[in-house]
N, C-alpha and C positions, 0 to 999 in steps of 0.2 A: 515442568518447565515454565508453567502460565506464572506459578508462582515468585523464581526466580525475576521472569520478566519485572513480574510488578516491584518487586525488591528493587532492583537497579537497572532502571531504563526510566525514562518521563514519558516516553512516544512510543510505540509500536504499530508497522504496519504487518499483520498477520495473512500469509495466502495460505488457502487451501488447497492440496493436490488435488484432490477431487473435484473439488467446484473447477481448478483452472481446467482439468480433463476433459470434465463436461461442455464447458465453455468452447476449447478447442475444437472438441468434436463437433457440435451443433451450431454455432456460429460459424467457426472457421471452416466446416466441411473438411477436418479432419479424420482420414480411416482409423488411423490408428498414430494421435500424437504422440512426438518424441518429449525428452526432456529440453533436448533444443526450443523445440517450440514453447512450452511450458516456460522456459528461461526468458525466451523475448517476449512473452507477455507479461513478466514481470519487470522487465528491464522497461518496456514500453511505458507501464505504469510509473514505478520509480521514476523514470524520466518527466512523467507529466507531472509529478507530486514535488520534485526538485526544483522544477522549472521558475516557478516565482523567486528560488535563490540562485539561480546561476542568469538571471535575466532581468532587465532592468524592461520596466514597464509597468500597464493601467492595470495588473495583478494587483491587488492590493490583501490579498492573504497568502502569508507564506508559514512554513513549519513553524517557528519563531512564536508565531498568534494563537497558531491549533495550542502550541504548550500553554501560551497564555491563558487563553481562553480556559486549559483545562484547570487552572491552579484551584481554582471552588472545590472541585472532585479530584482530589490526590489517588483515589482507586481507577478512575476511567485512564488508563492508558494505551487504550485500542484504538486505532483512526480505521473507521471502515473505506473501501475504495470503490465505487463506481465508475463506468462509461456510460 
């Protein structure tokens, strides 16, 4: 599928179930997360990674720039995500 992606997409944001699992558990003080939870931690992200194009303001990088930016390296199509 990695392959695929780099064929036809410019952008990828990739989660990992595990890493979110982990994350929920230890952070969140989750016993035992669902996929619910799993869901709004990606939706939370996605929403902060959209947010410079559904919102006018002092953002001054949006998706738009990440592609730009990548155009030197036509193989990098991973954007990693942070909190």
């Amino acid at each position: 599928s990695t392959h695929t992606l780099l064929e036809h997409c410019d952008v990828s944001f990739c989660f990992d179930n595990e890493a979110l699992y982990a994350i929920a558990k230890s952070t969140l003080d989750l016993d035992a997360p669902s996929y619910l939870n799993l869901n709004r931690m990606i939706a939370q992200v996605t929403s902060s990674l959209t947010a410079s194009l559904r919102f006018d303001g002092a953002l001054n990088v949006d998706l738009n720039e990440f592609q730009t930016n990548l155009v030197p390296y036509p193989r990098v199509h991973f954007m990693l995500t942070s909190y």
